[in-house]
C-alpha positions in Angstrom: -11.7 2.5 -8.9 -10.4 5.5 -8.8 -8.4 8.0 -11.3 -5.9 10.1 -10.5 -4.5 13.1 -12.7 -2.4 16.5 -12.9 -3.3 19.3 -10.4 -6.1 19.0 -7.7 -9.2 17.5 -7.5 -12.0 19.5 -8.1 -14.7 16.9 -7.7 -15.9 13.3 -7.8 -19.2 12.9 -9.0 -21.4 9.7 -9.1 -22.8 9.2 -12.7 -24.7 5.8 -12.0 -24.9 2.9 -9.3 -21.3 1.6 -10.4 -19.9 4.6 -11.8 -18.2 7.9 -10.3 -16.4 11.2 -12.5 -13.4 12.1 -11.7 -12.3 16.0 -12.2 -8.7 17.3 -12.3 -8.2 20.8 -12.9 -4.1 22.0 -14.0 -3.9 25.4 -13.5 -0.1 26.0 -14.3 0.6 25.9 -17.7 1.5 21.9 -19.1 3.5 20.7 -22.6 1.6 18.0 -23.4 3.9 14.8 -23.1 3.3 15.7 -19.4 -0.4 15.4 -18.9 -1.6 12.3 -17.6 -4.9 10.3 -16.4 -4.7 6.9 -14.2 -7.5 4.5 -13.2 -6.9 1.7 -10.8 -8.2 0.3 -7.7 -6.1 2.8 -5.7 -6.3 3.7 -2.4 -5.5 7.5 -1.6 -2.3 7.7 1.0 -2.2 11.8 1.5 -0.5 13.8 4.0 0.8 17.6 3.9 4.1 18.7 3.9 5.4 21.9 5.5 8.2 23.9 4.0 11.3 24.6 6.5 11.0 28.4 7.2 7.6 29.1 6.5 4.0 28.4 7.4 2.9 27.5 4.1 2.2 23.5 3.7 1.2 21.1 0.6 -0.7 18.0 0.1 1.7 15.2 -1.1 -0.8 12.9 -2.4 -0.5 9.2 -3.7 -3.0 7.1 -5.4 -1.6 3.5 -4.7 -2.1 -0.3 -5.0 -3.8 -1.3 -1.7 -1.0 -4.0 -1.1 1.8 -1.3 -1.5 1.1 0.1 2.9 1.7 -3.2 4.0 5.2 -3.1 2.9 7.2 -0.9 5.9 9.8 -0.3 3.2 7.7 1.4 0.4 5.3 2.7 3.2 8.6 4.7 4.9 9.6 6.0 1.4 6.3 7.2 0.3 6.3 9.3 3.8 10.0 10.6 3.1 8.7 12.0 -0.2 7.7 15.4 1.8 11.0 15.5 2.9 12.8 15.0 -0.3 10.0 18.6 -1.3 11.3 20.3 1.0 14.6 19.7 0.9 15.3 20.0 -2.8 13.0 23.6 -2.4 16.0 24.9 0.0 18.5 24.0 -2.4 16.7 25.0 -5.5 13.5 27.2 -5.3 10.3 26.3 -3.8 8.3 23.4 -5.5 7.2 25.0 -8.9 3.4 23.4 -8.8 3.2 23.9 -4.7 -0.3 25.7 -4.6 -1.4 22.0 -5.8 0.1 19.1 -5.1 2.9 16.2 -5.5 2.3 13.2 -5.6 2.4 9.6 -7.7 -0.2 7.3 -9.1 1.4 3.8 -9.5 1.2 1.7 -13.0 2.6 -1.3 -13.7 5.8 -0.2 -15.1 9.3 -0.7 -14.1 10.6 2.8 -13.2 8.2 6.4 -13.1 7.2 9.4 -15.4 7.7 12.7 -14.2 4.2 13.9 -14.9 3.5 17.2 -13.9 2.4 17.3 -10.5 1.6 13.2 -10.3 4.2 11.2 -11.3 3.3 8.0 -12.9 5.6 5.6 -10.5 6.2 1.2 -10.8 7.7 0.8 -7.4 8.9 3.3 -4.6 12.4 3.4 -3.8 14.6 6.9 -2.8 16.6 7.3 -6.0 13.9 6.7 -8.1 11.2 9.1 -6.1 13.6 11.5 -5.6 14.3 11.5 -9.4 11.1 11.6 -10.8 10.6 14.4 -8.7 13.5 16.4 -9.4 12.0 16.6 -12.6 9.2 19.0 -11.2 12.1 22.0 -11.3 14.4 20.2 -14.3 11.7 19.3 -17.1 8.2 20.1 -16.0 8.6 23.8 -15.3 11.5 24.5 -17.3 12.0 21.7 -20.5 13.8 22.1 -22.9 13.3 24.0 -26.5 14.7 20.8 -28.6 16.2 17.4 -28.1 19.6 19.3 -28.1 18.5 20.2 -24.6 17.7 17.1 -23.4 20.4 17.4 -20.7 18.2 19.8 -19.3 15.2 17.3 -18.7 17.4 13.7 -17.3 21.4 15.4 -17.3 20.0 17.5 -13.7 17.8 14.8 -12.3 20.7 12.4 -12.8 22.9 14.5 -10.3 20.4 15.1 -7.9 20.3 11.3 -7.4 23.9 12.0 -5.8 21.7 14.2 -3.0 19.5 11.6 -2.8 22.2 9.6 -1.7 22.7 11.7 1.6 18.8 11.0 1.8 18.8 7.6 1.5 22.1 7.3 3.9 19.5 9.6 6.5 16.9 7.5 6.4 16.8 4.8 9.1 17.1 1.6 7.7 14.3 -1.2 7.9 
């Protein structure tokens, strides 16, 4: 088992035979409906992503369901996920949480949560990746003050699924 959670990973530590601690350490400031913690027989599918113009690079890193490499589709949109970073950084600002990470932690659900720094995902596909992540900039580090401003948190990430369009017409097809 392992558990994933906001920020970076700070440490596992065995506590018995059967038994290992998990510590996550958020060091940008969080509301709470954003924090999360996931534990699941995952296997850890990291890589680094580079951001066009610069030499500075973060890890993109996904606690997933051992099954989910063994699909080329799902595999091919978890790797395009550094892509959609740094693309949506040149059209917006750099990814707000970059000096830790991205990345998702799968659940059985039927869509994702934009936790902050780890979304909480079902099932990969473009829109829905590119989505939950566009809520890193458009809910995570800005929200909104009431439910007045709600437009704020799902109005944004709903038109940036129009650019994830281009990305998904860009991406070779399997």
């Amino acid at each position: 088992m392992k558990a994933g959670s906001n920020g970076v990973l700070t440490a596992v530590t065995r506590t018995d035979a059967t038994h290992l601690r998990y510590e996550w350490k958020e060091r940008y400031p969080i509301d709470y409906y954003l924090i999360s913690a996931s534990v699941a027989p995952y296997v850890d599918y990291s890589y680094y992503v580079h951001f066009t113009g610069s030499y500075d690079s973060m890890l993109v890193q996904n606690y997933i369901y051992p099954n989910v490499l063994s699909s080329t589709y799902y595999k091919h949109v978890i790797d395009s996920t550094g892509m959609m970073i740094d693309y949506f950084s040149t059209l917006y600002s750099r990814y707000p949480f970059w000096k830790e990470k991205y990345g998702h932690c799968m659940a059985p659900l039927s869509g994702g949560m934009e936790h902050q720094t780890m979304t909480t995902i079902g099932y990969f596909s473009p829109t829905v990746v590119a989505h939950e992540l566009s809520h890193q900039w458009f809910g995570d580090n800005a929200t909104c003050a009431t439910w007045s401003d709600i437009m704020m948190n799902e109005g944004l990430p709903a038109i940036l699924n129009i650019s994830t369009s281009i990305i998904s017409i860009a991406m070779p097809r399997l």
